[in-house]
ROKEVEX-769250 format. One line per 10 residues: number of its first residue (from 1); their letters; for each residue x, y, z of C-alpha. Coordinates in nm, 2 decimals, always signed. Layout:
N
NUM	a	X,Y,Z  ...
END
This chain:
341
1	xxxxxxxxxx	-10.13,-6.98,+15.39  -10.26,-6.66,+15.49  -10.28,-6.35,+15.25  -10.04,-6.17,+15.37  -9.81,-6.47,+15.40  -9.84,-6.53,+15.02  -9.80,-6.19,+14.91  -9.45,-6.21,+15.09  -9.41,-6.51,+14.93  -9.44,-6.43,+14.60
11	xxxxxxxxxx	-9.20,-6.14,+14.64  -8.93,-6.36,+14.78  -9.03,-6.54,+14.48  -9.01,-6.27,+14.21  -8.70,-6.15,+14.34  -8.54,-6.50,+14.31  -8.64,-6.54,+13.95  -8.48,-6.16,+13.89  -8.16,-6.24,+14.10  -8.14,-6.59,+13.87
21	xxxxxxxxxx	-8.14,-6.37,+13.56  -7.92,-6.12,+13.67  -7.69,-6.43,+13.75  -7.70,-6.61,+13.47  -7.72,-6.34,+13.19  -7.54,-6.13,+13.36  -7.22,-6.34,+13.22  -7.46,-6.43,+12.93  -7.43,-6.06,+12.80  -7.06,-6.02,+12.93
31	xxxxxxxxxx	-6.96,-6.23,+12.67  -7.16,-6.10,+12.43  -7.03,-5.75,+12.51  -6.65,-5.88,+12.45  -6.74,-6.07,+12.12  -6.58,-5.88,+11.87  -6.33,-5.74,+12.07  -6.16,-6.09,+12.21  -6.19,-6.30,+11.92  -5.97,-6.20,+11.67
41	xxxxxxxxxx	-6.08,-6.42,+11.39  -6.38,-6.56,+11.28  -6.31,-6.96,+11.46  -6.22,-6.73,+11.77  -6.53,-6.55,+11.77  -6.67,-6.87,+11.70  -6.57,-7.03,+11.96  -6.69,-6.77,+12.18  -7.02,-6.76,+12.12  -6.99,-7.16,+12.19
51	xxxxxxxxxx	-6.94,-7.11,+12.52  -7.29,-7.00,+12.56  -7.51,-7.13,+12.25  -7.63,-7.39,+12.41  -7.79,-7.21,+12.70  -7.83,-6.82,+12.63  -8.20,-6.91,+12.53  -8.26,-7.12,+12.88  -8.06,-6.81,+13.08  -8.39,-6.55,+12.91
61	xxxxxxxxxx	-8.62,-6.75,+13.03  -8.60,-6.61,+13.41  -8.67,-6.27,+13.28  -9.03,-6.43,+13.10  -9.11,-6.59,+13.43  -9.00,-6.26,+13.65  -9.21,-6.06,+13.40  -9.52,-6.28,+13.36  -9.54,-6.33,+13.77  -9.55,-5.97,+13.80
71	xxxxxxxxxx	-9.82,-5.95,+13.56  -10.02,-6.22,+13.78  -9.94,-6.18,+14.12  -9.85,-5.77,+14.13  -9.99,-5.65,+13.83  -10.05,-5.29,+13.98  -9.67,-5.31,+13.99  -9.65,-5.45,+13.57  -9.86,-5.16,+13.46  -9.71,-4.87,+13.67
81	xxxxxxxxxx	-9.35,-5.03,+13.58  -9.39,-5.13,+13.21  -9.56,-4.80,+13.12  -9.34,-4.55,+13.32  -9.07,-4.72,+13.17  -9.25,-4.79,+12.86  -8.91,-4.70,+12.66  -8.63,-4.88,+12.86  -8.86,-5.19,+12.82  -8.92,-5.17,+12.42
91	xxxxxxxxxx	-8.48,-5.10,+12.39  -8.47,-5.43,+12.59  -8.68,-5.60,+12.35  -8.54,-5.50,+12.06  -8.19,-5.54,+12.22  -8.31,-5.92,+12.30  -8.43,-5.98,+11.96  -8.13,-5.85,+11.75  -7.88,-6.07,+11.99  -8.13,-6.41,+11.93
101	xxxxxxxxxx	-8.17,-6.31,+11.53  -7.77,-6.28,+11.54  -7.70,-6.65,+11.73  -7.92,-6.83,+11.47  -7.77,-6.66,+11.18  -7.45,-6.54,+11.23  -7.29,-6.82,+11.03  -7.54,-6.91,+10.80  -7.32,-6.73,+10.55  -6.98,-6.76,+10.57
111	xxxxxxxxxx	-6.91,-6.41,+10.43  -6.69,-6.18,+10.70  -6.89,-5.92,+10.62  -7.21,-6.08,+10.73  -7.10,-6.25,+11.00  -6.87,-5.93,+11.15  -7.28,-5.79,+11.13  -7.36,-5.95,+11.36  -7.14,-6.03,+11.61  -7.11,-5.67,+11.67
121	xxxxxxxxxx	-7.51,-5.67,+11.68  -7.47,-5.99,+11.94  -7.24,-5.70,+12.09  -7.47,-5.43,+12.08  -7.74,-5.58,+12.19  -7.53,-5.73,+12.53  -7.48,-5.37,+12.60  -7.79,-5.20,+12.57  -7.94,-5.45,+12.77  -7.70,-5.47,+13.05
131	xxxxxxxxxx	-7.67,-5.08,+13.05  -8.07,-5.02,+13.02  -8.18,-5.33,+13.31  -7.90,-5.11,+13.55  -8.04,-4.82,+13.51  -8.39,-4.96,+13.54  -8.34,-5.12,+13.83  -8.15,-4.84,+13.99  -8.39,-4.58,+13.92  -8.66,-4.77,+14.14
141	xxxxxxxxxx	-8.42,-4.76,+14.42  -8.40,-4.41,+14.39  -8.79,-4.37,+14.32  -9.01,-4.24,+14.03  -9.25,-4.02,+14.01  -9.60,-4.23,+14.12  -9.94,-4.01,+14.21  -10.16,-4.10,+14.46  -10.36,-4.36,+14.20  -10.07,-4.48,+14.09
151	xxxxxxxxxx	-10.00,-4.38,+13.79  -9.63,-4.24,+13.69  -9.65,-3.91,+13.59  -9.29,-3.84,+13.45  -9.20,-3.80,+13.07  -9.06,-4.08,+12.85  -8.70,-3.99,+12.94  -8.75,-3.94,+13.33  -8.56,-4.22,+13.39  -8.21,-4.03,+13.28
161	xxxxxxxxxx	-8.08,-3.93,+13.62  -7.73,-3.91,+13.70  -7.80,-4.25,+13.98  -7.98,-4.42,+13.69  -7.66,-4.38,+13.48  -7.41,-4.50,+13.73  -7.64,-4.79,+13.77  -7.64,-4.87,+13.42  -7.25,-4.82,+13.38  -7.18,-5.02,+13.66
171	xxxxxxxxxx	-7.38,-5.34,+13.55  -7.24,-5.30,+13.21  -6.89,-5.33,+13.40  -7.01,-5.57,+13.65  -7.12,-5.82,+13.37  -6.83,-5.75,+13.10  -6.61,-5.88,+13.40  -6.85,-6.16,+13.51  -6.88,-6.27,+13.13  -6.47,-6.26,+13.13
181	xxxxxxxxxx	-6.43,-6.49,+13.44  -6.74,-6.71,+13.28  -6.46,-6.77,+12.96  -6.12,-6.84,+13.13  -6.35,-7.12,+13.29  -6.55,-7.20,+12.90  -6.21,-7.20,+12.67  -5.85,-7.36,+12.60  -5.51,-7.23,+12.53  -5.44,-6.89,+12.40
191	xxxxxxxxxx	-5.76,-6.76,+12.43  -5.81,-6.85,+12.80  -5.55,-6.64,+12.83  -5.68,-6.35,+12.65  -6.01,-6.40,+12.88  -5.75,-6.43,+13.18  -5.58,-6.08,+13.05  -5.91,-5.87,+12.98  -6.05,-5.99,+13.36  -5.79,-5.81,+13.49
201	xxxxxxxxxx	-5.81,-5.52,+13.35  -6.20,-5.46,+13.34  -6.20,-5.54,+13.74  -6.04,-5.21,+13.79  -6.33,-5.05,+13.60  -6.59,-5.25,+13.77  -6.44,-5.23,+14.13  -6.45,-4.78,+14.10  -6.80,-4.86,+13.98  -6.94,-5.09,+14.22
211	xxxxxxxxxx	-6.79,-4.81,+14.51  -6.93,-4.53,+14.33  -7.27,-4.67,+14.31  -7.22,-4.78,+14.69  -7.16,-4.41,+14.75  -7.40,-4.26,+14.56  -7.67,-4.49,+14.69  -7.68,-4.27,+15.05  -7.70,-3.96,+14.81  -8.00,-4.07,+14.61
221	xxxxxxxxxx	-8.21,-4.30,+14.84  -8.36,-4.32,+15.13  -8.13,-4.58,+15.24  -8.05,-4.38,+15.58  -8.41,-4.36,+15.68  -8.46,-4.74,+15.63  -8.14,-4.90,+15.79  -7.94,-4.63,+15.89  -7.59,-4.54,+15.84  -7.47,-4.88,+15.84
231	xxxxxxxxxx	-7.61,-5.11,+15.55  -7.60,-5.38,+15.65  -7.39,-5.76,+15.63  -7.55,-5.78,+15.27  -7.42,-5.45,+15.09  -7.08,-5.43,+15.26  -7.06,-5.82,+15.18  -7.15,-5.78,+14.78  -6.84,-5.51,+14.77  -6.61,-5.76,+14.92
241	xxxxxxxxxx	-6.66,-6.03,+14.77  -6.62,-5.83,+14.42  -6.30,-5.67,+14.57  -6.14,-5.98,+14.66  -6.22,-6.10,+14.27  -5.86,-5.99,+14.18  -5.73,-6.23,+14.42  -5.82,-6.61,+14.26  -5.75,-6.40,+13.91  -5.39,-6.33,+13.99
251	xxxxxxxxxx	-5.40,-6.67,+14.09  -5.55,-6.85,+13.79  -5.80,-6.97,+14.02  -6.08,-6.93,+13.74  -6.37,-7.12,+13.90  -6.34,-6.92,+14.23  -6.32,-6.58,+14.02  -6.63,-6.65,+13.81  -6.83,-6.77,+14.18  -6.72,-6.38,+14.36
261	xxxxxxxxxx	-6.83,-6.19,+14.07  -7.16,-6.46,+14.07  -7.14,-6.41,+14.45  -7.18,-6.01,+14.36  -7.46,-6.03,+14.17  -7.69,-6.22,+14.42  -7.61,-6.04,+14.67  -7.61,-5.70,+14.54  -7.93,-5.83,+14.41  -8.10,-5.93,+14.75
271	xxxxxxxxxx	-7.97,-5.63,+14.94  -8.16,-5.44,+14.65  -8.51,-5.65,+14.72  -8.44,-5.60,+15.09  -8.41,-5.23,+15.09  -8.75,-5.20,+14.86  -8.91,-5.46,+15.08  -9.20,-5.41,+15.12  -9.22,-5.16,+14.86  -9.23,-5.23,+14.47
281	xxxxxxxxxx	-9.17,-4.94,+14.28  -9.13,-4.58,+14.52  -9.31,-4.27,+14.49  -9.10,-3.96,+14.47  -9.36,-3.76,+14.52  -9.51,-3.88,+14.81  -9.34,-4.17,+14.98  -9.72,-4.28,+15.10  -9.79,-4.30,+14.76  -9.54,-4.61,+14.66
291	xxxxxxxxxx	-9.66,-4.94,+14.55  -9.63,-5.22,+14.85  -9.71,-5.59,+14.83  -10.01,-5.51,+14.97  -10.19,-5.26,+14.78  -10.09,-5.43,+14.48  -10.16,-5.75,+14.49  -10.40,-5.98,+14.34  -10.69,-6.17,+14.51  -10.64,-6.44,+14.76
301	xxxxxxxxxx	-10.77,-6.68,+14.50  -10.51,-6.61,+14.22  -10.21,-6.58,+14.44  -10.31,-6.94,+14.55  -10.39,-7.06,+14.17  -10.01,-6.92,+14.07  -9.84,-7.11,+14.39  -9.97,-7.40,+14.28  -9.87,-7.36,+13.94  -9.57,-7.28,+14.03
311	xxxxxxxxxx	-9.52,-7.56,+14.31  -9.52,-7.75,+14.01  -9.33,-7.60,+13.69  -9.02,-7.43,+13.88  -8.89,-7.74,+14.01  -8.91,-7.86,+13.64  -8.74,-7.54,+13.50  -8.48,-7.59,+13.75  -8.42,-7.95,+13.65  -8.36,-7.84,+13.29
321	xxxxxxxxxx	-8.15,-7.57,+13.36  -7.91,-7.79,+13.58  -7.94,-8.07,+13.30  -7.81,-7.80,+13.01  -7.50,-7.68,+13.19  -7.43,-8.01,+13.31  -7.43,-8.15,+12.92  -7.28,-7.85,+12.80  -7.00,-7.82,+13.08  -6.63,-7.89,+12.86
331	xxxxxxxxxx	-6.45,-7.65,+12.78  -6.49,-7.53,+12.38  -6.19,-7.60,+12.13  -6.11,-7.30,+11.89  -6.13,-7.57,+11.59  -6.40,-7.58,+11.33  -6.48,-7.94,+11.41  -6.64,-7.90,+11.76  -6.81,-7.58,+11.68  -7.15,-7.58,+11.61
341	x	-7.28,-7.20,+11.63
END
C-alpha cells in the first residue's frame, strides 16, 4: 500500500479501536455509575459488579491500544492531544485506577464500611470517566486552540466550554442507560426488574441529551461548512435508533434494548470520525492550522512496521475478547454461592 493509503488506514483503524471502547465500557461504566444506587444490599451490589468482573479489565484494553496507536502512527496528534488536555487525561487515570483498586478489593473485608468505600469509588470513578472522555471528545469536534506549529496554546481549563459540558453530560446519560439495558440482560428476578425500572426512567434523560447535543453541534462546529444542513444517514440514524430504545424496553425485549443504545454509540461514534475526517484534533484559531492524517503521521516505514503488527495481534485480541463474553454469558444469581467478586 501506498502512503497515503495507510495513513487512511490507520485512521479507520484508530477510530475502530475508540468506537470498541466507547462500546464496550460505555455499559462497563454504566454499571458502575448505578452500583450503589441499584443494589440495595451488599449480595445485590455483589451481584452487580458480577455482571462485569470477568471482563471490565479486557473492555480497557481498547483504550491502551487506541492510545498507544496514536502514539505510533500519529504521534503529532498524542502530543498536541495528551498535553492540551494534559488534565482531563491524568482525572481519567486516576478515575481508572481507583475503579480497578475497588474490583480487586472491595470484598476482601467484609466490613460494610469498607466495602460501601468503594463501591461508591467503583461509582465515582464510572462517572468521572464517562463525563471527562464526553467532554474530551466533544471539545475536538468543536476545536482547540492549535498554533501554526502545533502546539495548543490554551490554559489547563480551556477545555470547560458549555459544548464540552453537554458532551460530557450526555455520555454520562448515554452510558448510565446503556449500562441499565446491559443488566436487565446480566441478572435474575427482582433485580432485573429494578434494572428494567431505572432504564426507563434514565432514557428520558438521555434522549433530551442526545437532542441537545444534536442541536448544539450546528452552534459550535463547523458541521454546516463540511456537509451542509443535512447530516447525513449516520447522525440522524444514531438519534433514532436511541429514540426507538423505549420501544423493546416497554416491551421487555432486553437484548434488542441493550443492541440500540450499543447501536448509538457506534454510530454516534463513526459520524464523529467522519466529520473530523481527515482532520485529528482542529485548530480554532486557524482552521489551516489543524492536525490532518497527513501532516501528522509517521514515516512510510513505521506505518508499515505497525500494520504488520497489527495484521497479527488484533485478530488475537479479538479472539479473546469473544472467548470472555462467551464463557462469562449466564446470567448472575443474587446468592453468595455463585459470586466470586
Amino acid at each position: 500500500m501506498d502512503y497515503e493509503s495507510l495513513q487512511i488506514l490507520w485512521f479507520v483503524l484508530i477510530a475502530g479501536l475508540w468506537i470498541g471502547f466507547f462500546f464496550l465500557e460505555g455499559f462497563d461504566f454504566g454499571v458502575g455509575m448505578l452500583l450503589p444506587f441499584l443494589g440495595r444490599n451488599d449480595v445485590e451490589r455483589r451481584a452487580i459488579i458480577n455482571t462485569i468482573g470477568p471482563v471490565w479489565d479486557a473492555n480497557e484494553m481498547w483504550l491502551i491500544l487506541a492510545i498507544t496507536s496514536m502514539f505510533a502512527v500519529f504521534p503529532d496528534w498524542y502530543a498536541t492531544m495528551l498535553s492540551g488536555f494534559y488534565l482531563i487525561m491524568v482525572m481519567i487515570i486516576l478515575g481508572l485506577i481507583i475503579r480497578g483498586i475497588s474490583f480487586e478489593y472491595r470484598s476482601k473485608d467484609s466490613r460494610p464500611q469498607w466495602r460501601g468505600r468503594f463501591d461508591w469509588m467503583i461509582a465515582v470513578g464510572s462517572f468521572v470517566n464517562s463525563f471527562l472522555f464526553g467532554v474530551l471528545f466533544t471539545d475536538l469536534l468543536g476545536g482547540v486552540p492549535i498554533d501554526q506549529n502545533m502546539a495548543y496554546t490554551g490554559g489547563a481549563f480551556s477545555w470547560i466550554t458549555p459544548y464540552g459540558l453537554i458532551g460530557g453530560l450526555t455520555m454520562v446519560c448515554v452510558f448510565l442507560l446503556h449500562g441499565a439495558n446491559f443488566l436487565t440482560l446480566k441478572l435474575e428476578d427482582d433485580l432485573r426488574e429494578r434494572a428494567r425500572a431505572i432504564s426507563k426512567r434514565l432514557y428520558v434523560f438521555a434522549a433530551i441529551m442526545v437532542v441537545m447535543l444534536a442541536i448544539t453541534t450546528y452552534i459550535f462546529t463547523d458541521i454546516t461548512l463540511q456537509v451542509g444542513i443535512n447530516p447525513g444517514v449516520l447522525p440522524i440514524a444514531s438519534v433514532a435508533v436511541l429514540l426507538t430504545t423505549i420501544y423493546f424496553i416497554n416491551r421487555n425485549m432486553e437484548g434488542w434494548a441493550f443492541v440500540m443504545t450499543g447501536a448509538h454509540i457506534v454510530l454516534t461514534q463513526v459520524a464523529f470520525f467522519t466529520l473530523m475526517f481527515p482532520r485529528l484534533m482542529i485548530s480554532s484559531l486557524n482552521p489551516a492550522w489543524s492536525l490532518t492524517i497527513y501532516n501528522s503521521s509517521s514515516s512510510l516505514q513505521a506505518l508499515t512496521v505497525m500494520s504488520i503488527i497489527s495484521l497479527i495481534f488484533i485478530p488475537i485480541v479479538l479472539a479473546y475478547e469473544v472467548w470472555s463474553y462467551y464463557i462469562f454469558r449466564k446470567r448472575i444469581k443474587t446468592d453468595k454461592e455463585h459470586l466470586v467478586y
